[in-house]
FISEVEX-990595 format. One record per residue (C-alpha): residue in three letters; x, y, z. Coordinates in steps of 0.5 Angstrom, whole numbers, plus 500, padded with zeros to 3 digits. Example, Ala and Ser with C-alpha at 12.3 -4.5 7.8 and 13.67 -1.06 7.14 Angstrom:
BEGIN
ala525491516;ser527498514;
***
This chain:
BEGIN
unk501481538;unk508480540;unk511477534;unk507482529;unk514486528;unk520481527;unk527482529;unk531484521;unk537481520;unk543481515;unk540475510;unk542475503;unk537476499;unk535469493;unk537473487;unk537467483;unk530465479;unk532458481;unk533459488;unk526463490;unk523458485;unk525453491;unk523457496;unk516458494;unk516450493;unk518449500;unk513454502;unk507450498;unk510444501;unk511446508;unk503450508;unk501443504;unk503439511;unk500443515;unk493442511;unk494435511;unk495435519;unk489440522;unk485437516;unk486429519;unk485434527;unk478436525;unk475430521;unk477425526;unk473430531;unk467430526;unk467436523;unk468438515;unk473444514;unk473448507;unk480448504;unk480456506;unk479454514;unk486450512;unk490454509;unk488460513;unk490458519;unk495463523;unk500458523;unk500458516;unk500465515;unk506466520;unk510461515;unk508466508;unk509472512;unk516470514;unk518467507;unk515473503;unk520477508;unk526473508;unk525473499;unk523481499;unk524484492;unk516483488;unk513477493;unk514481499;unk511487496;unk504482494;unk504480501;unk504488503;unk499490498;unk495484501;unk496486508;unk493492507;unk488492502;unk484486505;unk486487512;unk480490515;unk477484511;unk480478514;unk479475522;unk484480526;unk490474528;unk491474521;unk491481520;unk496482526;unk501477523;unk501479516;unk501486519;unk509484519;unk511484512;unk510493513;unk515492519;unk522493517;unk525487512;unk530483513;unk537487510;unk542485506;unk549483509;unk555488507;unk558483502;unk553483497;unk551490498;unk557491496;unk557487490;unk550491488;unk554497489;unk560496485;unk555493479;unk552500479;unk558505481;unk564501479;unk569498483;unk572505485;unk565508488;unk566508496;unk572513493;unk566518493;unk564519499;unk567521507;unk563515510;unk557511507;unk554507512;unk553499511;unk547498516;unk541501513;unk537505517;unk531502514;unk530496509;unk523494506;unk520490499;unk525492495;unk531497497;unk534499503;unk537506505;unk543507507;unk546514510;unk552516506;unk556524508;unk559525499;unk566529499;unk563535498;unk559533505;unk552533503;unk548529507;unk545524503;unk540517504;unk542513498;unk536507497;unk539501494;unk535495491;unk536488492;unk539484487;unk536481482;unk528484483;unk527487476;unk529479474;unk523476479;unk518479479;unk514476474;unk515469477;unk513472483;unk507474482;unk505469478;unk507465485;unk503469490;unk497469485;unk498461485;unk498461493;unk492465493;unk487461488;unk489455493;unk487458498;unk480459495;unk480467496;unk480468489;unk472467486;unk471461482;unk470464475;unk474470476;unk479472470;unk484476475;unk489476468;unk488483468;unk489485475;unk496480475;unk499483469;unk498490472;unk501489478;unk507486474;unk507493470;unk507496477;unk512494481;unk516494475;unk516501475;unk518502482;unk524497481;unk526503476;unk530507481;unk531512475;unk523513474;unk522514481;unk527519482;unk524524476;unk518521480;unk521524487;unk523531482;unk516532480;unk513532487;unk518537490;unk517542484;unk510541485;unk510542493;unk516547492;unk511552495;unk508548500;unk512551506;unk507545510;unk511539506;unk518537504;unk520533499;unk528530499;unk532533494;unk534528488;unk541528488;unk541525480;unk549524479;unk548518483;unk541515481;unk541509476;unk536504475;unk539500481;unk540505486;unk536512489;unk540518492;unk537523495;unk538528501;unk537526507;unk531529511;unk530529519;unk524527522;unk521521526;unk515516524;unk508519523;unk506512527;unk510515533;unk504521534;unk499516536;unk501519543;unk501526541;unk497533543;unk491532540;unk492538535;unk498535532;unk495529530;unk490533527;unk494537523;unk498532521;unk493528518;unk489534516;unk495536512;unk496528509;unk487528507;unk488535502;unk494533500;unk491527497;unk485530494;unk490536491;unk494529488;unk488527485;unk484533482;unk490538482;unk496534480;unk493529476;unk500525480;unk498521485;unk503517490;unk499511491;unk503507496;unk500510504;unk505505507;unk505509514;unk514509513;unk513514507;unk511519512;unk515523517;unk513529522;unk519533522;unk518536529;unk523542529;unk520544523;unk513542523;unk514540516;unk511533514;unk516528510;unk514525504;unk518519502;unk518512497;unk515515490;unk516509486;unk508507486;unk507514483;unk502514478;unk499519473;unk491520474;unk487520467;unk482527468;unk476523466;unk478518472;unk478525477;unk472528473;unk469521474;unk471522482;unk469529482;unk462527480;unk462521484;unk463524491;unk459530489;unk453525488;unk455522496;unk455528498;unk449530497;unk445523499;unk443522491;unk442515491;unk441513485;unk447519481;unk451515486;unk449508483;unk450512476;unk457515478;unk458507481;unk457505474;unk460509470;unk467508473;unk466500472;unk465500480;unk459496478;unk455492473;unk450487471;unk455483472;unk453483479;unk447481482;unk442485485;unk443484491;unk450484492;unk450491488;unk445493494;unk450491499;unk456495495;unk451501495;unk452500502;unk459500503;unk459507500;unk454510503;unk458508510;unk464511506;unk461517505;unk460518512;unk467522514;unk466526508;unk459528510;unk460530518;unk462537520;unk469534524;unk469526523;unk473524529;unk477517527;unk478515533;unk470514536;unk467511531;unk465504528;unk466505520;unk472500520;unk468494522;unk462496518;unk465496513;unk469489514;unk463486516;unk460487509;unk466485505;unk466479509;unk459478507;unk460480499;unk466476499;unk462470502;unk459470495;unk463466489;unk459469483;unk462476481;unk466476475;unk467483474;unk472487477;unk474495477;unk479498472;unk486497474;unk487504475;unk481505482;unk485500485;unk491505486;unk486511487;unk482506493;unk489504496;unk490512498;unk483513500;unk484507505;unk491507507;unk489515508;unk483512514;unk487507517;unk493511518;unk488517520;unk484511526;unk492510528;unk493516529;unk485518533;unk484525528;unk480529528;unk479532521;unk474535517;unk474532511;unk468536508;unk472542508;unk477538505;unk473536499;unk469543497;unk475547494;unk475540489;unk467539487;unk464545483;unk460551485;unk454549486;unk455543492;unk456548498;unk449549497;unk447542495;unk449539502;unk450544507;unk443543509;unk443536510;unk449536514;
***
């Protein structure tokens, strides 16, 4: 689709809790009016539409993507966790148009950059440096990136952070999540109040650019010895809460490998799987946001470029012990451990009724699927779809009350944002492999016979 990346621009961003207030009532208002109409269109023709049929509609998708990308900050955050997370659940043309919200954002004008930069340097701040480029070079939900050379001619990237985000966040959300409920995606029943204050405890942590930089620090000491990875270098005398320095690092997008040598892309991906197994069973540290930005390919050094480490969280060992158990049970076809281990993580209970608990056993199963073969190839095979179509399937369904713990959630997003940049890129890779070195000693001998 034509439209699904949209043209960024200089638009000031509404920093005040009135100003995005009013934003989101006309969004209501203007979705409202679509509803009314298309909802008279199709009872005068006979039919009876669902309220979700209304509001659903590409045209009232294209209005939310383009209003969350024109506000930035947490509401475009929530639109981009959504496209991702559900959108190999939603009808593919919804999918394509709020696929916009991970192209890049609207940016802001210089005056108001300017006015950011000032408040968090002082008024003396372009004095540090040779040249400070006011057109970034990437803008997204909550910053943007600018190129900037200091006096002392270190090439730099300095992530700015639109105003007034820290101050809206909450509202935000509570405005998304409202916009969701009237679209009838949420379960009736379901107490989302957990989930909702841990996203606003999330992106209340990638707001602080402070945390995000010792973040940034604590990947580059682990990968240090990783001659495969680089991490830009935290430049800390210009890093505050509002504004990330960091060494500026070469390298094109890793999108931009779709059309490469066949072995290229396996590396790449290759590299980005083990990388995120070591995160969750060796680091105990894991980056959680797989936006296909926050990974370049640096063609003259082969190395690839690791960005964005504001949804950097730190994983319990239980949590990884209980993965640990979970993929080893998968991996040995054991059906009922796997339930168990399903279990014993919170990813089912007796909340849920038997056979939807069967149909959620399927999912895993397929899921396991990548990680059984010798070399899956993630441009041949029909996962994806399988798996959307019995997510549709269980979503249909409006009596589950139950809800993982927060924490699976940001370990799930990995794991899927992982397959989906691995099918963009068609690889190759062998996950099982992989996953040996992180499973206790007894599960080579498990599974190889069924391979």
């Amino acid at each position: 689709m034509s439209s699904s990346r949209p043209d960024p621009r200089a638009l000031p961003v509404p920093s005040g809790r009135i100003s995005r207030l009013a934003r989101f009532g006309s969004l209501a208002s203007g979705v409202a009016g679509n509803v009314a109409l298309q909802g008279a269109r199709q009872l005068a023709q006979g039919r009876r539409p669902t309220m979700s049929e209304l509001i659903l509609t590409p045209a009232n998708v294209a209005r939310l993507a383009e209003e969350l990308a024109r506000m930035r900050g947490a509401a475009m955050k929530m639109g981009q966790l959504l496209s991702m997370d559900a959108g190999e659940m939603l009808p593919p043309e919804l999918a394509a148009i709020l696929a916009r919200l991970r192209a890049d954002a609207h940016y802001m004008p210089p005056q108001q950059l300017r006015s950011v930069l000032t408040a968090a340097w002082g008024p003396d701040w372009q004095r540090r440096f040779r040249s400070f480029n006011v057109r970034p070079i990437a803008a997204a939900s909550i910053g943007q990136v600018h190129r900037a050379m200091t006096k002392d001619g270190e090439d730099l990237a300095i992530k700015v952070q639109y105003p007034g985000v820290r101050r809206s966040i909450d509202s935000d959300v509570d405005n998304v999540a409202a916009l969701l409920r009237l679209s009838g995606l949420v379960p009736k029943g379901l107490d989302v109040a957990a989930m909702l204050a841990e996203a606003k405890r999330q992106l209340h942590e990638e707001a602080d650019y402070g945390r995000e930089g010792r973040c940034l620090a604590r990947f580059g000491a682990l990968l240090a010895e990783s001659p495969d990875f680089c991490v830009p270098r935290l430049h800390e005398a210009l890093t505050t809460p509002d504004v990330l320095a960091m060494s500026h690092v070469a390298g094109q997008p890793v999108e931009d490998l779709a059309e490469a040598p066949q072995d290229l892309r396996d590396r790449v991906m290759t590299l980005l799987i083990g990388l995120m197994f070591r995160e969750l069973f060796d680091f105990g540290l894991m980056q959680t946001d797989p936006n296909f930005a926050n990974y370049r390919h640096d063609a003259a050094t082969g190395q690839v470029v690791l960005l964005d480490f504001g949804a950097t969280r730190d994983i319990d060992p239980g949590m990884a012990d209980g993965y640990r158990r979970l993929l080893r049970a998968g991996l040995a076809g054991d059906l009922p451990a796997s339930e168990a281990e399903m279990r014993a993580l919170g990813f089912l209970s007796d909340a849920v009724p038997p056979d939807l608990r069967a149909l959620m056993m399927r999912m895993f199963e397929i899921s396991m699927e990548p990680l059984r073969a010798p070399i899956f190839d993630f441009g041949a095979n029909d996962m994806a779809l399988r798996l959307r179509d019995l997510g549709m399937e269980i979503g249909e369904r409006r009596e589950i009350h139950h809800l993982p713990p927060v924490e699976t959630f940001y370990i799930q997003r990995k794991f899927g944002g992982m397959y989906l940049l691995a099918s963009r890129l068609r690889a190759r890779v062998a996950i099982r492999d992989l996953i040996y070195p992180h499973i206790n000693d007894g599960l080579n001998e498990v599974t190889s016979g069924s391979a």
